[in-house]
C-alpha positions, 0 to 999 in steps of 0.5 A, a space after each residue: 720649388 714647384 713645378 709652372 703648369 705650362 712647361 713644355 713636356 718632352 715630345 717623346 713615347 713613355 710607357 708607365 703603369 699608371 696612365 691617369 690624366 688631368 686637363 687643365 683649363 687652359 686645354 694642357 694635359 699630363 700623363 701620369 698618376 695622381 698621388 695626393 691631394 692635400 687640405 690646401 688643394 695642391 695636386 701631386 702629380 707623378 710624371 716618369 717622363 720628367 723623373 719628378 713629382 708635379 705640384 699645382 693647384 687644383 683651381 687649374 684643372 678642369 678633371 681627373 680621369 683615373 686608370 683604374 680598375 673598378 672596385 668589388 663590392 665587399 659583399 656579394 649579397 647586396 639587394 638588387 641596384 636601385 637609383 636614387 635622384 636628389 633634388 641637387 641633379 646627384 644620383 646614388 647607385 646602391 640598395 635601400 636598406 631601410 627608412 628612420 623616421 624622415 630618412 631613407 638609409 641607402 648603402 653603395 659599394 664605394 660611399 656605404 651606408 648614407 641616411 637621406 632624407 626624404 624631402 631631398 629625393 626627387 625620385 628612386 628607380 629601379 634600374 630596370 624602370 622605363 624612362 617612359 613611367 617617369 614623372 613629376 608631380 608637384 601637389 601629391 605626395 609621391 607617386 609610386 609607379 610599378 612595372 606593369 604600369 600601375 600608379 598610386 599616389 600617396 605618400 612612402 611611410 616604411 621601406 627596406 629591401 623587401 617591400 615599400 608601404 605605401 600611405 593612400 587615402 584607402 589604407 596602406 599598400 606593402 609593395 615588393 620592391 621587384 615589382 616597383 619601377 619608380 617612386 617620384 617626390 615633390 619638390 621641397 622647399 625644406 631641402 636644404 644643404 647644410 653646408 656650403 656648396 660644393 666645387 667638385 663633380 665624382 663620377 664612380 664607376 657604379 654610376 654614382 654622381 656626387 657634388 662634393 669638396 675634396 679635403 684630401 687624397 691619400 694612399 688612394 683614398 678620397 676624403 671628401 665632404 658632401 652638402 646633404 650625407 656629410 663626410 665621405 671616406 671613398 676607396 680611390 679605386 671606385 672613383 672614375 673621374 674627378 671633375 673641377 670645372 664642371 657644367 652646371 645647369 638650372 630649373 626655374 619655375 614661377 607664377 607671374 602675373 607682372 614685370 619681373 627680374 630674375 637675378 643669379 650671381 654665384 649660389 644666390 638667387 632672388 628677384 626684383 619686382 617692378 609691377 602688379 602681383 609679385 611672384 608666386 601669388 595668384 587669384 587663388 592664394 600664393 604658390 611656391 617659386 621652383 628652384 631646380 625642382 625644391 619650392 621656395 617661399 620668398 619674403 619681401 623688403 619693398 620690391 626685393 625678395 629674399 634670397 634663394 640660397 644656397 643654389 646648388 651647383 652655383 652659377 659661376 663666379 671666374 672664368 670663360 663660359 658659355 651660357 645657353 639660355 632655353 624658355 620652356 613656358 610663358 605666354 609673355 616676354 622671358 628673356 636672358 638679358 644680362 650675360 655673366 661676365 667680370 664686369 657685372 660680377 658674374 650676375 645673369 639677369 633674365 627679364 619675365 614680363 606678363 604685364 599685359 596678359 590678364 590674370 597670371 601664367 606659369 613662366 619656366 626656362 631652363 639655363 646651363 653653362 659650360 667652359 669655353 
């Protein structure tokens, strides 16, 4: 017999060893401590208050905070901690090891040794870098930006924990990693997960930001599988919080020269044209969509594009949301005007419209999404 998530638990002080929490979605909370998570999603929870294990469903939680202590690292001789940006808004807190081929090898004290490849990182900082040298840049192949303000543009040919080599159109450049304070990327379109999107949001207590899917948690240890660096063994000592029913947020920029619509349901996204050029092609050739910073191409059946997929993380497909809308660039109409709801399927629609304007323009917005 399981235990109902709403049962009314006694009003009176415990005192235990462990004090994790999780929050449900419906704003209950429990005390306790987390002992496993099975392949079919049901938490076990420890509860000394009742004096018996707790059984629900991961789909009710909102997150997981763990009261533990932080991991030590296994080696104290790692190279200095550098932060690496993927295009899915995920972040890695650990040292570059080396390059192979189109990856950079990376290792963290909690996930290990992970092989990234370059067209998924949005940029690599050092985390002594200032806020104020980042950039973006969405024709050359990569900006390198060092502490003293330095900037070359080119492309990262070789890397390990000593020096970057840089590829310039006057030769290659050994740069000390000391010296480096950010390495941006562009967007790529051939950034792909290789797998289905993930549900859940790791926070480790070295900084490291992971979307994942959790498969199991055993003995205190997390087994969990990731888009892009595949199955991950991670002690649960260097987990903080574990985060099901997450905010989500995305990046949106395209070249319109007409009407169009913009339709969003889940982890797809595509368009529907209604007059003049489509999207993207402009007086001087066609440029790529921008889906959360990676360029994509769309194809077209009459006045349907293809479709962007997957959208990582996705728009949500159940639930109560709150949905904030921001246009960021555009000279003409970009509106938010269809909500997701139940009745439209969880579908966003967002109306950009530079018909009467002449020639084309640059129109991007933002919209993010949090629980009620």
């Amino acid at each position: 017999m399981r235990w109902k998530v709403g049962v009314l638990l006694p009003l009176f002080p415990a005192f235990w060893a462990y004090a994790d929490t999780v929050l449900f979605r419906n704003g209950d909370s429990l005390q306790g401590r987390l002992l496993a998570i099975d392949t079919n999603q049901i938490v076990s929870w420890e509860h000394p208050t009742l004096g018996r294990t707790i059984d629900f469903s991961l789909d009710l939680v909102d997150y997981i905070s763990l009261d533990l202590e932080p991991a030590t690292p296994t080696s104290t001789n790692l190279p200095p901690a550098i932060v690496v940006y993927l295009n899915t808004s995920e972040k890695l807190v650990g040292s570059l090891i080396g390059s192979e081929k189109n990856h950079i090898v990376w290792r963290t004290p909690a996930v290990g040794r992970v092989s990234i490849r370059k067209e998924c990182i949005s940029a690599i900082r050092t985390q002594e870098c200032s806020h104020r040298h980042q950039i973006t840049n969405e024709q050359l192949g990569a900006w390198v930006i060092l502490q003293d303000g330095t900037r070359v543009a080119g492309t990262l040919d070789q890397a390990d924990h000593e020096r970057l080599s840089i590829r310039t159109d006057y030769g290659v450049l050994q740069i000390p990693v000391p010296k480096l304070c950010c390495l941006t990327y562009p967007p790529s379109a051939r950034c792909a997960p290789e797998s289905s999107p993930a549900t859940l949001d790791i926070l480790l207590f070295e900084g490291t930001q992971l979307f994942v899917k959790i498969q199991s948690w055993r003995e205190g240890h997390l087994t969990a599988v990731h888009n892009l660096l595949g199955k991950l063994q991670i002690p649960g000592t260097s987990v903080r919080t574990i985060r099901c029913n997450r905010s989500g947020f995305l990046r949106f920029k395209a070249l319109i020269d007409g009407r169009d619509r913009i339709h969003i349901r889940h982890d797809e996204l595509w368009f529907t044209h209604e007059s003049w050029k489509p999207p993207g092609v402009g007086d001087h050739g066609v440029e790529p969509v921008y889906v959360n910073n990676t360029a994509w191409e769309p194809t077209w059946n009459g006045e349907i594009s293809s479709r962007f997929k997957p959208l990582v993380p996705p728009l949500p497909h159940a639930g109560s949301w709150r949905f904030h809308f921001k246009p960021v660039r555009g000279r003409g109409e970009l509106n938010f005007i269809q909500h997701p709801n139940q009745t439209n399927r969880f579908e966003a629609i967002i109306l950009v419209d530079d018909s009467h304007m002449p020639a084309q323009d640059w129109y991007e917005f933002e919209l993010s999404w949090e629980p009620q």
